[in-house]
DOLUMTI-587354 format. One record per atom (N, C-alpha, C): residue in one letter; z, x, y. Coordinates in steps of 0.001 Angstrom, whole numbers, padded with zeros to 6 digits, always signed. Each point is the difference from the previous one (the first is absolute). Layout:
N
AZXY...
This chain:
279
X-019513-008753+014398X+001198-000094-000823X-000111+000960-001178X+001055+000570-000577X+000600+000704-000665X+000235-000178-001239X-000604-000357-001146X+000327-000314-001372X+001104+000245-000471X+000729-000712-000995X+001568+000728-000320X-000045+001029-000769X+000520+000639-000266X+000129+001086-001000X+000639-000455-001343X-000502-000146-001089X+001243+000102-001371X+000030+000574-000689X+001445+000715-000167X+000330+000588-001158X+001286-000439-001054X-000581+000534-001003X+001176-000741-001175X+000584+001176-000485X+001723+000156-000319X-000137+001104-000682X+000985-000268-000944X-000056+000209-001455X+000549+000027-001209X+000285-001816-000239X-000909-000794+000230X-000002-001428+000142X+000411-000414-001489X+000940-000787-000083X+000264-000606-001523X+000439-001522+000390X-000770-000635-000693X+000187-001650-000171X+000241-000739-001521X+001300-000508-000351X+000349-000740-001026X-000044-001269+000184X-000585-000457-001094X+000203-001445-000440X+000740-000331-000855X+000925-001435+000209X+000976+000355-001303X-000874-001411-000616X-000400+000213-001441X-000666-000338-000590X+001283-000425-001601X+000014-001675-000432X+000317-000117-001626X+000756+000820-000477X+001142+000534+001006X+001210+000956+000159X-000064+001322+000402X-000855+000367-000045X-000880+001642+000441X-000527+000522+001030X+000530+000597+000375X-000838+000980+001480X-001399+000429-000302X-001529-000709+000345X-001105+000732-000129X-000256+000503+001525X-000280+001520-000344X-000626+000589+000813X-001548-000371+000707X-000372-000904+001026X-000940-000147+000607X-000760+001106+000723X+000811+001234+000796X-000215+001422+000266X+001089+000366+000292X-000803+001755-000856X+000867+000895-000230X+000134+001464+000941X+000527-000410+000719X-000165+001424+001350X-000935+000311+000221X-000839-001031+000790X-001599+000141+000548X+000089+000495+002046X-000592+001215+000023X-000310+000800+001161X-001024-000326+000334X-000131-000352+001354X-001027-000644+000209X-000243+000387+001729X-001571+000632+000397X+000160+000213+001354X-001199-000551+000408X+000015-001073+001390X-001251-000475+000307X+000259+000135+001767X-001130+000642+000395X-000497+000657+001094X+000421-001319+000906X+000471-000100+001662X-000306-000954+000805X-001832-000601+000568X-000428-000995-000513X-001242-000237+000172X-000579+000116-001327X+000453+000512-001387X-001018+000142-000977X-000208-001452-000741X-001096-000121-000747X-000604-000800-000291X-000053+000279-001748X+001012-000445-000846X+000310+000462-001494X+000256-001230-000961X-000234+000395-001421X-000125-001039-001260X+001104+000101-000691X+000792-000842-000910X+000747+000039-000716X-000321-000302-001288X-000349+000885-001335X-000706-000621-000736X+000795-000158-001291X-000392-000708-001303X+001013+000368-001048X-000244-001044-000985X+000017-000050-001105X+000299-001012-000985X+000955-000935+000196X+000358-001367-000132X+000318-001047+000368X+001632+000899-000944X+001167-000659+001497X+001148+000749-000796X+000574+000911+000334X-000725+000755+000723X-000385+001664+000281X+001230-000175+001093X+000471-000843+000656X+000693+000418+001158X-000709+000017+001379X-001427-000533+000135X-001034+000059+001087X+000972-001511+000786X+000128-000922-000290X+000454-001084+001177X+001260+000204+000147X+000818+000271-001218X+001737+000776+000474X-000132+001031+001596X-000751+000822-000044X-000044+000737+000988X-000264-000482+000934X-001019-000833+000322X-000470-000736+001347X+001170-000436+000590X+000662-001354-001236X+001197-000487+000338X+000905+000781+000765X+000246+001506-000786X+001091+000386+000905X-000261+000607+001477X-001306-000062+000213X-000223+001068+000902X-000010-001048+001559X-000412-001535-000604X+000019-001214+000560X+001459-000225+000539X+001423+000449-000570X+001389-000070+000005X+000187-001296-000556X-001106-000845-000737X+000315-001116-000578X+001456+000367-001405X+000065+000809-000474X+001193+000232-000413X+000153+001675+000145X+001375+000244-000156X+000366+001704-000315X+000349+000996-001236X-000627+000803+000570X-000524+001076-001421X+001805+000000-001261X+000440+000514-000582X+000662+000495-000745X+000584+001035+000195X-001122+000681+000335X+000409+001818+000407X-001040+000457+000823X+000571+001089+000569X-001309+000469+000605X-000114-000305+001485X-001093+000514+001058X+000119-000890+001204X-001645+000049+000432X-000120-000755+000788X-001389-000844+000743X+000287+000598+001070X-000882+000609+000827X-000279+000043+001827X-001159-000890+000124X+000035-000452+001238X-001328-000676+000511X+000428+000604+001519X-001053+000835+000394X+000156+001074+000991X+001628+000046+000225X+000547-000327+000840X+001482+000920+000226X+000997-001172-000370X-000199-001270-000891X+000686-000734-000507X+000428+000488-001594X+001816+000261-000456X-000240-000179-001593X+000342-001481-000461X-001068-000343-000955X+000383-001654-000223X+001078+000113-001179X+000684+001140-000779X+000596-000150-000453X+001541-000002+000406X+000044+000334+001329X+001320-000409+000814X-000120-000953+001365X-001496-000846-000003X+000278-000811+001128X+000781-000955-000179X+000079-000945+000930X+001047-000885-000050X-001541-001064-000051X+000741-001341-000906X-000580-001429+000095X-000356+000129+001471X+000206-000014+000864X-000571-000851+001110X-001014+001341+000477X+000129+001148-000017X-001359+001450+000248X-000736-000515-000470X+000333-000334-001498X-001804-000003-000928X-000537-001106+000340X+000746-001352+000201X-000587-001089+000680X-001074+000197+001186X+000523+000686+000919X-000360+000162+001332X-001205+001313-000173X-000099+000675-001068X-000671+000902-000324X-001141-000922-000730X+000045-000822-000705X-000944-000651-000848X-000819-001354+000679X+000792-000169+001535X-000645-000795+000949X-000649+000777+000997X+000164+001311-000084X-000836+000228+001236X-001274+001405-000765X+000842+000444-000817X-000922+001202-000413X-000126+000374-001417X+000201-000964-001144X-000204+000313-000834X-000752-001450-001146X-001289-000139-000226X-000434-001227-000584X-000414+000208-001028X+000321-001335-000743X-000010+000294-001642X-001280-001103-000045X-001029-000127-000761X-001124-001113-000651X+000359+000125-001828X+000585-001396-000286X+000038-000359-001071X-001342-000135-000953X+000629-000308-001006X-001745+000322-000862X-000242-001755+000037X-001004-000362+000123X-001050-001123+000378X+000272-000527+000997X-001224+000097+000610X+000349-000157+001786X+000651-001370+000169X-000258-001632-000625X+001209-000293+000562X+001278-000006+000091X+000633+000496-000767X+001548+000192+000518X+000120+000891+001122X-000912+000188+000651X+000547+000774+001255X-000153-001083+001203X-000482-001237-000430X-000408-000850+001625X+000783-001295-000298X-000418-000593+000960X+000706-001425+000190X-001634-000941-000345X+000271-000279-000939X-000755-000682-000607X-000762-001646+000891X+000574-000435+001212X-000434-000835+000538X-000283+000395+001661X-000017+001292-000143X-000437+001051+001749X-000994+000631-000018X-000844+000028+000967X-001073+000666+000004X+000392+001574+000520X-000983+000798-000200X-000027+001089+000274X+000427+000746+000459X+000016-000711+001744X+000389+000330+000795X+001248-000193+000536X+000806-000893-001181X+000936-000892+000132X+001348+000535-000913X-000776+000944-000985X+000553+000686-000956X+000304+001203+000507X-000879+000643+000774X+000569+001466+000749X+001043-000137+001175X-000583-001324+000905X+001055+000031+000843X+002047-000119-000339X-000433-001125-001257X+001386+000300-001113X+000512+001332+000097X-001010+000670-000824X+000571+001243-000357X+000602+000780+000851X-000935-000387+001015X+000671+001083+001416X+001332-000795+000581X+000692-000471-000152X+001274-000917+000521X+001085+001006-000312X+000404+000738-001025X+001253+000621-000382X-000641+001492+001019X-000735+000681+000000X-000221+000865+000834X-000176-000020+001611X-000551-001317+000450X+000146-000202+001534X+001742+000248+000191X+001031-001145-000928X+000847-000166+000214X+001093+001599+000045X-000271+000593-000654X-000186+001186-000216X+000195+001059+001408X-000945-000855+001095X-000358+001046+000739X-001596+000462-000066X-000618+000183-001170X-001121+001305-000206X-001077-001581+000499X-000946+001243+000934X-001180-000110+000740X-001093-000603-001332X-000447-001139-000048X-000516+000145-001217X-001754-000436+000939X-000993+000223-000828X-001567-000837+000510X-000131-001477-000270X-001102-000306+000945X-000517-001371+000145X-000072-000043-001895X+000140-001616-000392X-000367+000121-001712X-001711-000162+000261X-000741-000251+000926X-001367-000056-000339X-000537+001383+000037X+000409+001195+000419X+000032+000901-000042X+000230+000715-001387X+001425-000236-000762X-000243+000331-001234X-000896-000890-001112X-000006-001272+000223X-001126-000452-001110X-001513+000967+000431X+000000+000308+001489X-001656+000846+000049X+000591+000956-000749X+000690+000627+000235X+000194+001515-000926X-000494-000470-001649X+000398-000601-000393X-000160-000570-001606X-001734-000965+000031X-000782+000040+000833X-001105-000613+000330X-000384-001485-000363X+001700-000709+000464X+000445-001056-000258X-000400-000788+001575X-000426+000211+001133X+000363-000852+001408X-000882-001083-000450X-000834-000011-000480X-001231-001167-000221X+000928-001610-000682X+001019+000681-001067X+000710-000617-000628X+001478-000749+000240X+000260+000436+000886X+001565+000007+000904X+000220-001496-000264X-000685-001024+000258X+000411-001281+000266X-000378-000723-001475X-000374+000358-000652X-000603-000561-001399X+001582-000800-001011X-000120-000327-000321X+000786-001014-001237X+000037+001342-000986X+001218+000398-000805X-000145+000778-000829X-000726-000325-000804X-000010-001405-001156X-000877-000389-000719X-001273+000281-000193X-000817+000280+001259X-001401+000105+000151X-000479+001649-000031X+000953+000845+000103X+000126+001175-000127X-000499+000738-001791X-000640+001173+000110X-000557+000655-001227X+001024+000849-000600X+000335+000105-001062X+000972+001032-001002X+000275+001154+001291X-001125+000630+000307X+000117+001055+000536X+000295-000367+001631X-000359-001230+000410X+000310-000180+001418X+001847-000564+000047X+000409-000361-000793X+001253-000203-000112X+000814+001499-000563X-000160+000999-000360X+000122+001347-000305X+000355+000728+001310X-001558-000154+000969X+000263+000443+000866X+000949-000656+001204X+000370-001388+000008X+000367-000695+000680X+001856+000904-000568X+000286+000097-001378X+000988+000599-000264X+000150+001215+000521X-001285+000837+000472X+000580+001581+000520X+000126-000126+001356X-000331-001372+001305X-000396+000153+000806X+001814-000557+000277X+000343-000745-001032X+001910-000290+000582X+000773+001033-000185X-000392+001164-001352X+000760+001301+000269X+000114+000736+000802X-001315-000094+000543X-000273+000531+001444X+000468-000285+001096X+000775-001101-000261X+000021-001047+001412X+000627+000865+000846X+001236+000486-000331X+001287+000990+000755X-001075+001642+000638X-000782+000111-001034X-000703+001534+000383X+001365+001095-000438X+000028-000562-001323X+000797+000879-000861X-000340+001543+000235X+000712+000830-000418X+000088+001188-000199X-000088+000599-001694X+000162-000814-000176X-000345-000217-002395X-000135-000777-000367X-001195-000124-000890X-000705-001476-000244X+000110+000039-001132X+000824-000554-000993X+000393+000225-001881X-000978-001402-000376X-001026+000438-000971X-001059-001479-000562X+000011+000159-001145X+000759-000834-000953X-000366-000345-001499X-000903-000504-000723X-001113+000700+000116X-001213-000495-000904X-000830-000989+000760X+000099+000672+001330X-001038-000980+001049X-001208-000167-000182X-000999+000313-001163X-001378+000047-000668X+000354-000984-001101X+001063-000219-000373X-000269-000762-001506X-000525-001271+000308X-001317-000317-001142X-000217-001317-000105X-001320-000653+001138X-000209+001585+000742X-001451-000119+001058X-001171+000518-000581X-001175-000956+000416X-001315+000835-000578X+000333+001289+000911X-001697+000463-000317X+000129+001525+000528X-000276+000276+001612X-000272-001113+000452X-000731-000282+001485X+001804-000162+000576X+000669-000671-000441X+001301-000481+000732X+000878+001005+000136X-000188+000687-001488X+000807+001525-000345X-000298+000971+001043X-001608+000109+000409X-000072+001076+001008X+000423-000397+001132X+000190-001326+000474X-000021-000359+001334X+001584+000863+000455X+000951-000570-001250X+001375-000282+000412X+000287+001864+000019X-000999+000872-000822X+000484+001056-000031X-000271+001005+001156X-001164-000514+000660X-000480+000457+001174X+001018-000352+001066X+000232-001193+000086X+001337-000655+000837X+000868+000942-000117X+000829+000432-001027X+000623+000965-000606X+000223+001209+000794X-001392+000330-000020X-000423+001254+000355X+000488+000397+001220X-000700-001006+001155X+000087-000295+000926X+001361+000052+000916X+000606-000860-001004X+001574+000147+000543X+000363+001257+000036X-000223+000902-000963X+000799+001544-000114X-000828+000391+001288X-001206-000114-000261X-000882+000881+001049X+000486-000206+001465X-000104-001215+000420X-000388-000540+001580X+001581-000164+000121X+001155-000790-000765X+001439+000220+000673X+000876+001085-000084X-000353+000669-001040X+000717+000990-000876X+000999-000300-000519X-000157-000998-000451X+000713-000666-001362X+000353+000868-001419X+001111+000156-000488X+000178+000304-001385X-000424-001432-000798X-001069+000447-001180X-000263-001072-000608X-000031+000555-001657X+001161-000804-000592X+000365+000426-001539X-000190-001474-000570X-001090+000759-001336X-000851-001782-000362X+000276+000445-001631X+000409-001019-000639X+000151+000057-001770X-001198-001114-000026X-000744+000973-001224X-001238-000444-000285X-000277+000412-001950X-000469-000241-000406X-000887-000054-001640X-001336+000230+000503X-000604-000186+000903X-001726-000012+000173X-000486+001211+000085X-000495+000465-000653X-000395+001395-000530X-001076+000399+001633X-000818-001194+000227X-000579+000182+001272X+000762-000112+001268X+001147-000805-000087X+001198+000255+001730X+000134+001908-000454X+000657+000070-001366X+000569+001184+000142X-000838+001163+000092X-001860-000067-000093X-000354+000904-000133X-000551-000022+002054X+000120-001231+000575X-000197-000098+001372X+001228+000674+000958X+000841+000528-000543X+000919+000133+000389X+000677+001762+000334X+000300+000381+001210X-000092+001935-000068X+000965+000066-000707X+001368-000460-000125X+001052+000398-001279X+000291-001108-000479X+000334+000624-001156X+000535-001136-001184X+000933+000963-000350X+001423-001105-000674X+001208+000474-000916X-000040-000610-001342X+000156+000455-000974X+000281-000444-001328X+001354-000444-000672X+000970-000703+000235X+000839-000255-000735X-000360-000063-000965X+001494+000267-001208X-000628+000183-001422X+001743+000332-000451X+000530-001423-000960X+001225-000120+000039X+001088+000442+000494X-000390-001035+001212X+001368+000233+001541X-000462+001786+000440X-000803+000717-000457X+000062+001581+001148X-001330-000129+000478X-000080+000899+000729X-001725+000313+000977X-000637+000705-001199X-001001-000241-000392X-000703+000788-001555X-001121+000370+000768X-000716-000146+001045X-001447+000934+000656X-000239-000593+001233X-000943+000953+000473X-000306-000708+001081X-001735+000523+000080X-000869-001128+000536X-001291+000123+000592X+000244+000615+001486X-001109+000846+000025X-000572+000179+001468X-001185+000293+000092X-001144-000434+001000X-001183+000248+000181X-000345+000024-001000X+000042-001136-001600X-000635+000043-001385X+000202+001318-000717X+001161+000731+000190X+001067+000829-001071X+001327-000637-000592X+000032+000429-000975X+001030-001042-000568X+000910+001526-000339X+001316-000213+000789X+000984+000878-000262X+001049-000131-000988X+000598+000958-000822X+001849-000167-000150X+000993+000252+000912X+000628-000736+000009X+000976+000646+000669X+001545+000309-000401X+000815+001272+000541X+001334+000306-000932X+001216-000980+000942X+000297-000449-000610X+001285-000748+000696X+001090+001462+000372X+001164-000526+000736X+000964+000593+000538X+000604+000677-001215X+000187-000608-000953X+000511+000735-001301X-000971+000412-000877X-000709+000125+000135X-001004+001483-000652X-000764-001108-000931X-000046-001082+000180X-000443-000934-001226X-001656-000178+000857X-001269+000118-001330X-000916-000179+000265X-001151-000796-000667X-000243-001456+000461X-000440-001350-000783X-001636+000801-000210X-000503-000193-001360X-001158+000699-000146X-000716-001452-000404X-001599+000171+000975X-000867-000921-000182X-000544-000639-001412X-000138-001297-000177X-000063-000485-001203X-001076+000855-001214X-000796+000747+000851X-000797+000387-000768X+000238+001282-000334X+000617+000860+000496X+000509+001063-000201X+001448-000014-001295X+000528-001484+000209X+001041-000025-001111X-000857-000218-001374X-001146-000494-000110X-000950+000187-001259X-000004+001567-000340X-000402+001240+000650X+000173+000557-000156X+001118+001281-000632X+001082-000606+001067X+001552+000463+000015X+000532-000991-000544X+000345-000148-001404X+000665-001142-000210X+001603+000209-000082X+001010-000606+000114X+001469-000289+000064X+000764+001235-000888X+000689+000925+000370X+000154+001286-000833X-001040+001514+000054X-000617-000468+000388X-001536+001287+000435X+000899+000868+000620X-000185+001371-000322X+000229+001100+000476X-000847+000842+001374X+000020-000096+001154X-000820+000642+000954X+000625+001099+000757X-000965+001193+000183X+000543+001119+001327X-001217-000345+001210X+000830+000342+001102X-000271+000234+001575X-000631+001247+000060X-001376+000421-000052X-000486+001165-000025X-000662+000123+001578X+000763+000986+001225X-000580+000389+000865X-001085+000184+000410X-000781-000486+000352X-001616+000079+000663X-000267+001260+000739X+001036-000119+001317X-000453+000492+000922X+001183+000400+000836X+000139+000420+001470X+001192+000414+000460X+000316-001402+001078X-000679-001058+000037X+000064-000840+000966X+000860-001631-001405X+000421+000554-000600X+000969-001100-000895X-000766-000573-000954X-001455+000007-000027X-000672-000532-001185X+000287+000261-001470X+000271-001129-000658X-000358+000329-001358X-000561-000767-001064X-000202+000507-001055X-000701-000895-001397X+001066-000236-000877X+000110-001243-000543X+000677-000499-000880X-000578+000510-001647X+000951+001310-000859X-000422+000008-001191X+000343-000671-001002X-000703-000820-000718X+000861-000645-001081X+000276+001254-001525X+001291-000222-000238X+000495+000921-001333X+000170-000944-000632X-000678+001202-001435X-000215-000518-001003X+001519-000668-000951X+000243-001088-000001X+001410+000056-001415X+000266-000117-000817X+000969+000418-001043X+000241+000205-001311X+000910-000511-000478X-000443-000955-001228X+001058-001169-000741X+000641+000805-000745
């Protein structure tokens, strides 16, 4: 299978807020490979779970439009995104139980999940099959109760899974695990991108998910402000020439700073000069 593809382009989401339109994001471009395995990172605020949300079709953008490979969710109809969000697109809420049925076991919880996608039509796997994927089969029949932080975590990625999504959206699927549970669920993680070719987009704070991770995005009030790869931390220029400079670099460059683009080389490189200014 085929991971979905997403792209966002000029994405804007309002909240109407104590009479006021706040901007949650502000024309955020956004491109993630079919099969990649990426972070959403940001200061609480930032617009990191707004985005999931929309990309989930749990609500619609403002402006702007969403693809999820050759779907736009900003002109599907109620019953597409339904049928899109039962067979190929799964969202994991942040603390794993709100994603289960609190009196089903395991195995009892995936087969759930898989009900709107059989009905559907789509070919889905045995559920003891996906709890092995999540290195859950030992556990299948267990009482949730008796289950560990992290074995109920994974019991939550093994119902996103249930359908064998094509985009797997997880809100802070590490919060609140020691470090043994954290790796398990991230390896699980892994796994999924690797072995189904799953798109898997995870909002995280854990400096260790995000440094385990080949890309990371930075939101940074409602726009994309950088991105990690292979432990480089990039800028990046939005569509309108606007370019979010890393926190530590704004110590440097502070608000009003004068800079030139001085050519490196003939392949587009350049150095940022700061000029000097005069009160």
């Amino acid at each position: 299978m085929t991971g979905l593809r997403v792209t966002t382009q000029g994405l804007v989401h309002l909240y109407h807020s104590e009479g006021h339109d706040v901007a949650a994001l502000s024309g955020v471009d956004l491109h993630v490979v079919g099969g990649e395995l990426m972070g959403l990172l940001g200061p609480s605020g930032s617009g990191k779970s707004t985005l999931l949300n929309l990309l989930a079709g749990v609500f619609r953008p403002s402006a702007g439009k969403i693809h999820l490979g050759d779907v736009e969710l900003s002109t599907a109809t109620a019953h597409e995104i339904d049928r899109l969000r039962a067979t190929d697109v799964s969202l994991i809420l942040q603390s794993a139980t709100r994603n289960l049925l609190p009196y089903a076991s395991p195995i009892a919880n995936v087969a759930f999940a898989q009900r709107a996608a059989r009905r559907a039509g789509k070919d889905v796997p045995d559920p003891r099959e996906v709890l092995a994927d999540v290195g859950l089969e030992a556990n299948a029949d267990a009482p949730l109760p008796s289950l560990t932080p992290g074995e109920l975590q994974l019991t939550a990625l093994a119902v996103s899974l249930a359908p064998r999504p094509g985009l797997l959206l997880a809100d802070e699927p590490t919060s609140q695990l020691d470090h043994d549970a954290r790796d398990r669920v991230l390896e699980a993680l892994a796994a999924t991108s690797r072995t189904h070719g799953t798109t898997v987009v995870l909002v995280t704070h854990d400096p260790h998910v995000a440094a385990y991770l080949p890309r990371t995005v930075t939101i940074r009030d409602g726009r994309i402000g950088g991105e990690g790869r292979s432990g480089e931390e990039y800028a990046v220029v939005t569509a309108d020439g606007f370019l979010p400079l890393p926190a530590h670099v704004r110590d440097v460059l502070p608000p009003g700073a004068l800079v030139r683009f001085h050519p490196l080389d003939e392949h587009g490189r350049y150095e940022i000069v700061p000029e000097e200014t005069h009160d």
